[in-house]
C-alpha positions in Angstrom: 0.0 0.0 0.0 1.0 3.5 -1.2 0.0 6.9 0.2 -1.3 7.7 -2.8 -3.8 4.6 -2.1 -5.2 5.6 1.2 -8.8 6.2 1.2 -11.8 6.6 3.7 -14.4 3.8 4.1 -17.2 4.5 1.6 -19.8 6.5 2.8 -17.8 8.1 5.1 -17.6 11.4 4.3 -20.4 13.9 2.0 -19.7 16.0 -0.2 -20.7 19.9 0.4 -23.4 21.2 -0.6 -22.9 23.6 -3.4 -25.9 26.4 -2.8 -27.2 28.4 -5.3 -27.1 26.6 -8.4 -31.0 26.5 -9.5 -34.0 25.4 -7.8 -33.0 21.4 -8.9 -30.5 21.5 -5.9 -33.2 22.3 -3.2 -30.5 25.7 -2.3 -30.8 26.9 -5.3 -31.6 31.0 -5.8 -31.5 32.3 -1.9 -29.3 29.5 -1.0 -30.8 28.8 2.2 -30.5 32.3 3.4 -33.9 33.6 3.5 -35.2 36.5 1.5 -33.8 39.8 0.2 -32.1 42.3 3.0 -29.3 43.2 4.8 -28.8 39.6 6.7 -28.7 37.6 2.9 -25.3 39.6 2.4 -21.9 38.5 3.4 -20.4 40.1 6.4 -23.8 40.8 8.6 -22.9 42.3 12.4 -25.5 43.7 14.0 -26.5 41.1 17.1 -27.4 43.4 19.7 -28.5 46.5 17.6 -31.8 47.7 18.5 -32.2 49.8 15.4 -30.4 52.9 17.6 -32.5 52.5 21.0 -29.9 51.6 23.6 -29.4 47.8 23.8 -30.3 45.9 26.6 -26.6 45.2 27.7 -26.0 49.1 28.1 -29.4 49.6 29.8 -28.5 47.0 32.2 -26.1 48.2 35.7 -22.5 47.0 35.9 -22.3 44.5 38.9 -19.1 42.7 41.2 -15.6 43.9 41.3 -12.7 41.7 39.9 -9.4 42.6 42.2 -6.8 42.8 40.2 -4.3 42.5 44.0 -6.5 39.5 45.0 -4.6 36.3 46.3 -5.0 33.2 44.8 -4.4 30.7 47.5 -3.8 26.7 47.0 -5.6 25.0 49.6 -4.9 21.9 51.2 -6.9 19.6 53.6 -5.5 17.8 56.9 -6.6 14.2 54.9 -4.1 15.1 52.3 -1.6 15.8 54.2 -1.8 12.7 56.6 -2.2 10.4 53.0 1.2 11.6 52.7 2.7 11.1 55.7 0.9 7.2 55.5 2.4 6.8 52.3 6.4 8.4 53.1 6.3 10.5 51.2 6.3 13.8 54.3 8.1 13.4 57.3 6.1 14.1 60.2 9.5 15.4 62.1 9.8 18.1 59.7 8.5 21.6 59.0 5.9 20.9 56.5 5.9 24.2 53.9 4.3 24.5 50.7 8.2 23.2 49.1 8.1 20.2 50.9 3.9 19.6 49.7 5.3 20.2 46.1 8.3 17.7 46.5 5.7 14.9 47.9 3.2 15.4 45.0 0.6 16.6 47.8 0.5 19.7 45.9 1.2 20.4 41.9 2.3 24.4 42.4 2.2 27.1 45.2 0.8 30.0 43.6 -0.1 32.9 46.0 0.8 30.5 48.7 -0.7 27.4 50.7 -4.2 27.5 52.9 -4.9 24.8 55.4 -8.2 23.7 55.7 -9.4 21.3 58.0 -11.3 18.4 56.0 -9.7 14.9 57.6 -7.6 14.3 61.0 -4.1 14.5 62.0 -2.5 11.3 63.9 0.8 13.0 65.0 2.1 16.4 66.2 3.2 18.2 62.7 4.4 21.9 62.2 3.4 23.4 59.4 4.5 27.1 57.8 1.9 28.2 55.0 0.4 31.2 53.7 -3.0 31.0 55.5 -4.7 28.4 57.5 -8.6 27.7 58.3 -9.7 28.3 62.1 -10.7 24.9 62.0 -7.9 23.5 60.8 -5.5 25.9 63.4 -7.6 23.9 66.7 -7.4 20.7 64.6 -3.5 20.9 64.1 -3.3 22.1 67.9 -5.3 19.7 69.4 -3.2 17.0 67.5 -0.3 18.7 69.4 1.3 20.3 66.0 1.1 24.5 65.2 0.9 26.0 62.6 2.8 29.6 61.6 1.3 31.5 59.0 3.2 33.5 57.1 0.8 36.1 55.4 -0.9 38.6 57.8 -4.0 40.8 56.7 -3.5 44.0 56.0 -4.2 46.7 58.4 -6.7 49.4 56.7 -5.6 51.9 58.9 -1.5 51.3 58.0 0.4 53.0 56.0 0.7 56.9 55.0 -1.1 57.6 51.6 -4.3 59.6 51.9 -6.4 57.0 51.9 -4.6 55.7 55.0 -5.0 59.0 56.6 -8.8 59.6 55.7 -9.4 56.4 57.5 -7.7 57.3 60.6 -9.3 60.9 60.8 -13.1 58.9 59.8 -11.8 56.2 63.1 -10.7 58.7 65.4 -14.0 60.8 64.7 -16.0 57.4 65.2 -14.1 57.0 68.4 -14.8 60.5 69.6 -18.5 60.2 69.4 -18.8 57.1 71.2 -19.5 57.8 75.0 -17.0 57.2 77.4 -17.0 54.4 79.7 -15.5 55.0 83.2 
């Protein structure tokens, strides 16, 4: 057998169908595109033109807020975690960070960071250093006689120096001045 012999199995593909070529075809004069008009010409865009009224998705309000400083955290469960250690590939004696969850294959990448959460139990004492962590999952590690140290704080709203910073502090302090004073 050749290249040049290759074929499909009969019947296995059609032929196009060639419109407008008289009315024998069955697409013959319109060729299938209706009557007359702007929409039986090549190169139609008007979807969403209301003849000059102002379309719906103008009339409609904008809605949400994408942040473009937002965090995008990996999260992790306790289960996971403990599969790991069950299976050798974590050590419960070290610090388990989102490096070491890579290197086991707990985890595929770190992102933004590593978030605990609390799904599953914990059989030994473990010490674990991630981005964020659960409340849940902080009393679960704890109670299991681990800790856990998280290594990104929230931000303070009232910190820093820039105006808005300021504005925030003068609005807190003038909330704080009209509140009555307990003795």
């Amino acid at each position: 057998m050749k290249l040049n012999e290759l074929t499909d199995n009969p019947g296995a593909t059609k032929d196009r169908i060639r419109v407008g070529r008289g009315i024998g075809c069955g697409k013959g004069k319109t060729g299938g595109r209706g009557v007359k008009g702007q929409k039986a010409r090549s190169g139609v865009a008007i979807k969403g033109f209301e003849g000059g009224q102002m379309p719906l998705h103008m009339r409609l309000p904008k809605r949400g807020f994408n942040n473009p400083l937002r965090l995008d955290f990996v999260h992790i469960n306790l289960d996971r975690v403990q599969d790991a250690i069950d299976a050798g590939k974590l050590s419960a004696k070290d610090v388990i960070d989102a490096e070491a969850l890579i290197a086991s294959g707990a985890l595929r990448r770190e992102r933004d960071g590593v978030r605990l959460l609390a799904r599953g139990a914990l059989k030994a004492p473990l010490k674990f250093k991630v981005a964020g962590a659960s409340e849940a999952a902080v009393k679960a590690v704890e109670a299991a006689g681990g800790s856990v140290e998280i290594t990104i704080q929230k931000k303070d709203r009232l910190a820093g120096d820039g105006k808005r910073a300021v504005r925030r502090r003068a609005a807190q302090a003038k909330r704080e001045s009209r509140l009555p004073k307990s003795a």
